[in-house]
N, C-alpha and C positions, 0 to 999 in steps of 0.2 A: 391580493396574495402575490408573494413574491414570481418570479418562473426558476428559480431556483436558490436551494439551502446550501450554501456552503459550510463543512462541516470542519473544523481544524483542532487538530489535538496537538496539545504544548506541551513539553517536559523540558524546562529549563533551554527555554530555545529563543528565547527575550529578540533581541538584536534581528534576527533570520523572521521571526513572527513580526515583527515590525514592516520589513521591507515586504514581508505578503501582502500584509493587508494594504497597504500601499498600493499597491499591483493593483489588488482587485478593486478598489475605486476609480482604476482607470479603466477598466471594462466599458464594454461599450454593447448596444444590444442585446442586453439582457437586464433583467431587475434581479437584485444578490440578496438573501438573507443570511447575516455572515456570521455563525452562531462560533467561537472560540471555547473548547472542551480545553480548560488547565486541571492539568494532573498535578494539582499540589505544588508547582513551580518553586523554589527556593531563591529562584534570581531575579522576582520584580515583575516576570511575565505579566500577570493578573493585574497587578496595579499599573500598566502602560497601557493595557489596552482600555481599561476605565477612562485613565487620564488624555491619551493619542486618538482614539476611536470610540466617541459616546455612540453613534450606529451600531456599533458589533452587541452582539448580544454574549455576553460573559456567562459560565456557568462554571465558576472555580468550585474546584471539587478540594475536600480535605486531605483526601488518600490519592496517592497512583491507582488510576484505573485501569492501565496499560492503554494500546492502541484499540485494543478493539474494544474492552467496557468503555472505554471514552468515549468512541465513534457512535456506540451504540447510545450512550446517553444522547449527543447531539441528535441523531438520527429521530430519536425521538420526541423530540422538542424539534425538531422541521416543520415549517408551515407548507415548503414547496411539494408538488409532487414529484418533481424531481431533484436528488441530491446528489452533492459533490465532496467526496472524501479526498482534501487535500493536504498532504504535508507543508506542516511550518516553515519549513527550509525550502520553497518553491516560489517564485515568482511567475506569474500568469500576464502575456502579451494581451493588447487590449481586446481581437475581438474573438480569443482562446474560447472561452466559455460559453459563449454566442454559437459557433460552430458546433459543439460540439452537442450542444443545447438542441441546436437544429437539425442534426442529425439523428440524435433519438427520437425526437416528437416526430419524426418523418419516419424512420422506419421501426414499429412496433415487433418486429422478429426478431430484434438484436436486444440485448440484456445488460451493454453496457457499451462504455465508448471512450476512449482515451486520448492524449494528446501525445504529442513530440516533447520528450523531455530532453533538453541538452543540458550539459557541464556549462561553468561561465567560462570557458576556456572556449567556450564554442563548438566542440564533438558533442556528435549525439549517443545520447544514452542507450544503450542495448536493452530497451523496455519491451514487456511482453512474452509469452512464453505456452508454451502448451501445458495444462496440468501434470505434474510429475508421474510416473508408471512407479511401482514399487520398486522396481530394477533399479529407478534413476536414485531413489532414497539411499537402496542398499550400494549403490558403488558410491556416488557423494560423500556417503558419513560412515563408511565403514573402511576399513583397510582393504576388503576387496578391490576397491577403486583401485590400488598399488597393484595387485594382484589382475588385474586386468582392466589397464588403460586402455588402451585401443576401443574397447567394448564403451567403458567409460565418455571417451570422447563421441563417439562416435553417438550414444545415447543425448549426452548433453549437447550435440548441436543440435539433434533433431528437437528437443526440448526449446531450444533456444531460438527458433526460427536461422541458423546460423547463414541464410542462403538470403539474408532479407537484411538491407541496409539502412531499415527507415526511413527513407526518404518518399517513399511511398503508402495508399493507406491500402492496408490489410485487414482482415477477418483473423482474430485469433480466438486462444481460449480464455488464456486468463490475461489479465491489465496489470499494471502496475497498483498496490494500495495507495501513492505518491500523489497520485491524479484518478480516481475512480466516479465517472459519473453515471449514475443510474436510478430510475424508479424509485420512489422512497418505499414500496412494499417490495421491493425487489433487494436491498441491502443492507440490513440489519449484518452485523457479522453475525460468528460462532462464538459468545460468550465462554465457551470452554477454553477457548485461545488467548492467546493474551497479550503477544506480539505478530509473531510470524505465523505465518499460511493462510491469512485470510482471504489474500486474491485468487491462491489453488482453491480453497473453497468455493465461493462464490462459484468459481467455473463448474464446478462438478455438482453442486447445487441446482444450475440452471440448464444446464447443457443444450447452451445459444448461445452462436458467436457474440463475442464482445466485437469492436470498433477500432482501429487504431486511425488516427487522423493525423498524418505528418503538418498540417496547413496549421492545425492548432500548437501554438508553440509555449514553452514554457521553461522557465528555468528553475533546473533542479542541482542545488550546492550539495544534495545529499551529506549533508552534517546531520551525525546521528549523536544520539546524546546514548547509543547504549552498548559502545564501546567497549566491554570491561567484561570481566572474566562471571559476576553476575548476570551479563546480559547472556552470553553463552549458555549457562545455566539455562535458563528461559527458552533460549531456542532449542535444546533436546529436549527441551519438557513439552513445549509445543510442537516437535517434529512427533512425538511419539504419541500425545493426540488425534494429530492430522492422522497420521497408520495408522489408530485403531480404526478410524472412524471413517477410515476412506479404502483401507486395505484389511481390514480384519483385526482380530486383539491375537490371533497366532503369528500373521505376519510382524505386527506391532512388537512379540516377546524377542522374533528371530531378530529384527530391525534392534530393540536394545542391547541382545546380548553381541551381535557383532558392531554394534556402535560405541562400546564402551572403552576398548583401547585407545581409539579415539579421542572419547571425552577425556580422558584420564592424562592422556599429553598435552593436550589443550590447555587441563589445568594445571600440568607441570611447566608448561611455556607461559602459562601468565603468574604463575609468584613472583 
């Protein structure tokens, strides 16, 4: 049996899913089972990793499954007990996955554990975050956020760790989806979701520190493939998910009906 599933979900991500899996062959102290969830790919994805990577274990799907039905297929075809949800667009230092591997199997009271994600520019990534309060939702994606900045900022640093540089390793709540390693009975997503809020989940799900490990290093190009005034769409359909289901179905109605001038500029700034 492997000591750990790597779990990767592809949408049109060909080129960046090459140089991952790359990466993770140069791993070191640890055994990988490298399972690739393609969502239907249009650019060749499926057919490079057949032809580049006979190891990886393929499970091209017909449909988009989004991020989390896809995760969740991988997840479930894992042989390891422990798995690792990682974006295509990441490359992983050689002994990233090793540390981090050792740090869960050593400490059973933590629920999950993360690396140091940098830019190829070399700064590191502002990863990590406390699970959002309803307050943060409502000034975020409402026009109150205009209506009282100060509250605003002041909210989202404490959301943000804003006092904390990365360069050091931390206890938080929630991890990046980018790099998520954890328990295979422990991270199945919320199939109700279907891009965004998975990691706020998870945290509020378990409520045990996750891990941040500055020593574990990784490069994250954060190239998204879901750009586009569709993907928007997507993210208030799953912000208002995560509020029913984390803040009630009344806070959930107040959170739409003050989010919708919002949306409605959004979609007038992308025609």
């Amino acid at each position: 049996m492997p000591d750990l599933s790597v779990i990767i979900v592809s949408y049109n991500t060909r080129d960046l899913l090459r140089n991952c899996l790359r990466s993770l062959r140069e791993s070191v102290g640890v055994s990988l089972e490298t399972i690739v969830v393609d969502n239907a790919s249009s650019d060749g994805s499926a057919a490079m990793v057949s032809d580049e990577f006979p190891a990886v274990r393929l499970l091209a799907q017909t449909l988009n499954t989004w991020y989390c039905g896809g995760n969740n297929i991988g997840i479930r075809a894992a042989a390891a007990d422990y798995v690792l949800l990682l974006n295509p667009d990441t490359e992983v230092t050689p002994d990233a996955l090793a540390l981090m591997l050792r740090f869960l199997r050593e400490n059973p009271n933590y629920a999950g554990v993360t690396g140091q994600l940098r830019y190829p520019a070399g700064g590191i990534q502002p990863t990590c975050a406390r699970a959002p309060a309803f307050q943060n939702l409502l000034l975020n994606y409402s026009l109150l956020g205009y209506l009282l900045p100060t509250l605003k900022r002041s909210l989202q640093a404490h959301t943000a760790y804003a006092d904390w540089d990365r360069l050091s390793d931390r206890d938080v709540e929630a991890i990046p989806g980018a790099c998520t390693l954890m328990r295979r009975e422990d991270i199945l997503l919320d199939d109700d979701l279907l891009l965004y809020f998975p990691e706020e989940t998870l945290a509020r799900r378990h409520q045990r520190p996750m891990r941040f490990l500055a020593a574990a290093r990784l490069l994250h190009h954060e190239k998204s493939s879901t750009r586009s005034w569709f993907a928007t769409r997507v993210f208030f359909r799953d912000l208002l998910v995560y509020c029913r289901k984390h803040h009630g179905a009344g806070r959930m109605l107040l959170l739409w009906l003050l989010s919708r001038p919002v949306y409605w500029l959004m979609w007038l700034w992308n025609r």
